[in-house]
LUMTI-585789 format. One record per residue (C-alpha): y, x, z. Coordinates in steps of 0.02 Angstrom, whole numbers, padded with zeros to 5 digits, always signed. Layout:
// residues N
YXZ...
END
This chain:
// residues 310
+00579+01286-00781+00607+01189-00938+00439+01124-00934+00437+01092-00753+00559+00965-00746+00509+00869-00934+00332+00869-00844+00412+00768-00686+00496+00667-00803+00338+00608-00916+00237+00573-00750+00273+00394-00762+00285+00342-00592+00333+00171-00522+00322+00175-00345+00333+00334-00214+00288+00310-00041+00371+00418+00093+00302+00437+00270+00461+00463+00373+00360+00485+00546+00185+00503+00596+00203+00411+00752+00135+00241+00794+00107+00143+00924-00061+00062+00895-00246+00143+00910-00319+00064+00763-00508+00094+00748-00483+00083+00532-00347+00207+00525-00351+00308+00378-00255+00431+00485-00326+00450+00671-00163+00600+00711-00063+00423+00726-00033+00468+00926+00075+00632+00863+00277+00608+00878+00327+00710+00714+00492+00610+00657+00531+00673+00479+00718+00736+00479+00871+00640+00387+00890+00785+00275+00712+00795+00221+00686+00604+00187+00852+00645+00066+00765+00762-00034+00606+00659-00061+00732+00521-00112+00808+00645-00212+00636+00671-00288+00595+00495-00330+00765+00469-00421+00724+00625-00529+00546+00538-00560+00636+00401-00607+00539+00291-00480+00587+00105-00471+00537+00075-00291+00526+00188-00150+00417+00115-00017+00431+00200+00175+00284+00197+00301+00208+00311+00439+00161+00284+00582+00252+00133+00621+00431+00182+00520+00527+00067+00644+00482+00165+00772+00601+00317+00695+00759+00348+00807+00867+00365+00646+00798+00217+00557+00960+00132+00550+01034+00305+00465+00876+00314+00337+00922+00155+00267+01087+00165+00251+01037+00339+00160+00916+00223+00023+01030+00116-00001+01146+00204-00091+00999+00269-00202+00955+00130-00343+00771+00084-00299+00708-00067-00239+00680-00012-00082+00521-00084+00065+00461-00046+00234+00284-00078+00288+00280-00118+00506+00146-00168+00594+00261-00300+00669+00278-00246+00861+00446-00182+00839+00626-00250+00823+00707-00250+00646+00841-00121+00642+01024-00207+00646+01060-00159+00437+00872-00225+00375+00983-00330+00263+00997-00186+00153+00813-00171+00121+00725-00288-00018+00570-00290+00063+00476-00313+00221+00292-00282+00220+00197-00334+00379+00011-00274+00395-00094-00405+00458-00274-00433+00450-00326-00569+00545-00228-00743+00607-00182-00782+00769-00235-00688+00929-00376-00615+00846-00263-00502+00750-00193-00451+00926-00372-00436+00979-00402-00307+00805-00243-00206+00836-00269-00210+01012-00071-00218+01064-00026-00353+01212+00057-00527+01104+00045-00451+00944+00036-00616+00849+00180-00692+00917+00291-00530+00880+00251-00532+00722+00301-00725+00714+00444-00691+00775+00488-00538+00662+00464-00644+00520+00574-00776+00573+00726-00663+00605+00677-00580+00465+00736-00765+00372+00861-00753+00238+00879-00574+00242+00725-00487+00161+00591-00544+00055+00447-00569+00183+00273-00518+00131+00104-00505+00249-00014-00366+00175-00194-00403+00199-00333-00296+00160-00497-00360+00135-00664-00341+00221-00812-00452+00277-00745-00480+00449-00583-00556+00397-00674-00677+00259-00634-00815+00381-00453-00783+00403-00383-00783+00240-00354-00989+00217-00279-00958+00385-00162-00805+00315-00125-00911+00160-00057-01043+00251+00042-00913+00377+00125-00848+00255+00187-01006+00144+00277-01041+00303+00339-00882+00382+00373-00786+00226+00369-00786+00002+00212-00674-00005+00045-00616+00032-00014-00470-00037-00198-00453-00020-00241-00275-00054-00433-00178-00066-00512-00108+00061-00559+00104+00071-00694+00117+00205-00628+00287+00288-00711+00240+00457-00875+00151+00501-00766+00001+00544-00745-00157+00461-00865-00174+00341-00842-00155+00146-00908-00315+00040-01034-00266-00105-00988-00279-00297-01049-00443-00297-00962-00512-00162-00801-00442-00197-00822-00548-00362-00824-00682-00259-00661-00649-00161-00566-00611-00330-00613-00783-00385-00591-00861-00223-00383-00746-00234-00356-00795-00403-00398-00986-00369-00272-00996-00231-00155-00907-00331-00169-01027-00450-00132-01143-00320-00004-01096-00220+00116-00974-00329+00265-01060-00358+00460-00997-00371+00466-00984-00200+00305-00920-00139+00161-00795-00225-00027-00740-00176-00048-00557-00237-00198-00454-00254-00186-00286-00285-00345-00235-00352-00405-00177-00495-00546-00267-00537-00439-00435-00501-00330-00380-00665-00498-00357-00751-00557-00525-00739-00398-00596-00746-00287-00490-00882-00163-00625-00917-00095-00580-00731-00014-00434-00830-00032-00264-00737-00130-00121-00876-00203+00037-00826-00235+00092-00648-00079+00060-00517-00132+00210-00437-00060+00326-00577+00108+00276-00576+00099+00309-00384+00135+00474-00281+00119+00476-00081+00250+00596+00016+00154+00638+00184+00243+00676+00337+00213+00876+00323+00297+00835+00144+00152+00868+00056+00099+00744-00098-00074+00641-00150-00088+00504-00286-00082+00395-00129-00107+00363+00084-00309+00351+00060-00329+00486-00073-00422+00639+00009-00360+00804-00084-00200+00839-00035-00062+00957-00115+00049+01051-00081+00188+01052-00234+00207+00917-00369+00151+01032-00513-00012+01035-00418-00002+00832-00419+00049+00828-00606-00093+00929-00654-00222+00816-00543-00146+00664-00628-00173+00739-00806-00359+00774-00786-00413+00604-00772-00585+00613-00721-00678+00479-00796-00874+00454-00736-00989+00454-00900-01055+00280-00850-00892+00212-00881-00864+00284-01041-00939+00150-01170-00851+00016-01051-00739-00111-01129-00611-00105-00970-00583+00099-00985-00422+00090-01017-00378-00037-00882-00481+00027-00734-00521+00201-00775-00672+00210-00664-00594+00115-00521-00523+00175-00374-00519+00377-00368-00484+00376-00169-00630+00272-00150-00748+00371-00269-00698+00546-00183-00727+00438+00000-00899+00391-00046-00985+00496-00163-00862+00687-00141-00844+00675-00339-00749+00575-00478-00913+00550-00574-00956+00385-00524-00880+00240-00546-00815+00135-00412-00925+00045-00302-00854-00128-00302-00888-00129-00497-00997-00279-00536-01022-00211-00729
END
């Protein structure tokens, strides 16, 4: 037992994820989860123990999604629950709903969106989408951080001045994340165009990021070419995903799933590396890339991620 719990302990985890329901509202064609249309609330007393979980990880930030996680009757309740836990604590919305009355006690709103304007209403395809989400955001003022999440693919390329300057004014981030092709739609960019939108991140970044206000990418390969920005190693193994059936993966896109954490700690200590990477200079910060990704595309860890450029 001994063993068990120094083993949770030395997993080195940052940030857990919990799903709390695996309802939502929307009928996105990207989903990485298409069983989005089921109404499977997770209880009060289960989202405790996963929080009790994360606190005996020593997590710093617990982050809950879905589904859509305002759409859970108890919401109110589950955040009054985290905060009396001491992780920085964020919800990720799609931005149709209200904010629950106590959001105040959240650090962090996260508001997927893709596209500006009424072609992101168009892409979600939910009635007035764009101006919910505006108007989220602005009652959102003064009580959360604000931050729109924005994965990227080809058919967005022409949206993201448009997001940038969205979010300067409506909230202090923009978190531009990669994208994991689970469906046939959008489409990926090659390795040698995703060069070009790390550059094209990074320059804006440079920019834009002030006190106030900050352009994010969280990718990999951005911290690659750009190592000063600071984060080491892969992000994705200081992460664990709680699913809705409260079973665990390294995170919401990563295909083998588990059933206890011993099974996760022994996945994350394996560390398959692909032998093309092996002689690489950036082992040790990208580790072959992104494992959901390689396991998506290829059914194996042995080769490296596609969107390397090397």
């Amino acid at each position: 037992m001994n063993n068990i719990v120094n083993d949770r302990e030395s997993m080195d985890i940052k940030d857990v994820y919990i799903e709390i329901t695996n309802f939502c509202n929307f009928h996105c064609k990207h989903c990485y989860r298409l069983d989005r249309n089921q109404t499977e609330h997770k209880s009060l007393e289960q989202i405790k123990i996963n929080l009790d979980l994360a606190l005996e990880l020593n997590a710093e930030n617990v982050i809950f999604t879905g589904g859509e996680p305002f759409s859970h009757p108890e919401i109110e309740n589950i955040i009054n629950l985290a905060s009396k836990y001491p992780f920085r604590l964020c919800i990720i919305t799609n931005g149709s709903f209200s904010e629950p009355s106590n959001i105040e006690k959240m650090d962090v709103v996260d508001i997927s969106m893709e596209f500006y304007g009424e072609k992101q209403t168009e892409y979600r395809m939910f009635p007035q989408l764009f101006e919910k989400i505006q108007g989220l955001l602005t009652r959102l003022k003064n009580k959360v951080k604000r931050s729109i999440i924005t994965t990227v693919f080809k058919e967005n390329r022409d949206h993201y001045d448009a997001l940038i300057d969205f979010a300067k004014n409506n909230a202090e981030s923009i978190v531009f994340s990669h994208y994991i092709p689970i469906q046939d739609y959008p489409t990926p960019y090659s390795a040698s165009e995703y060069q070009e939108i790390i550059k094209y991140i990074k320059d804006k970044a440079d920019r834009f990021n002030s006190s106030t206000f900050e352009i994010i990418f969280y990718e990999v390969f951005y911290y690659i070419n750009y190592p000063s920005e600071g984060i080491a190693r892969n992000r994705c193994k200081k992460r664990l995903f709680i699913r809705n059936d409260n079973k665990y993966s390294l995170c919401p896109f990563y295909p083998n799933i588990y059933d206890t954490i011993e099974e996760v700690i022994t996945e994350r200590r394996k560390e398959d590396l692909p032998f093309e990477c092996s002689k690489c200079n950036h082992i040790q910060t990208c580790h072959g890339g992104c494992p959901a990704y390689r396991l998506i595309k290829y059914n194996s860890l042995d080769r490296k991620d596609p969107y390397c450029n090397e």
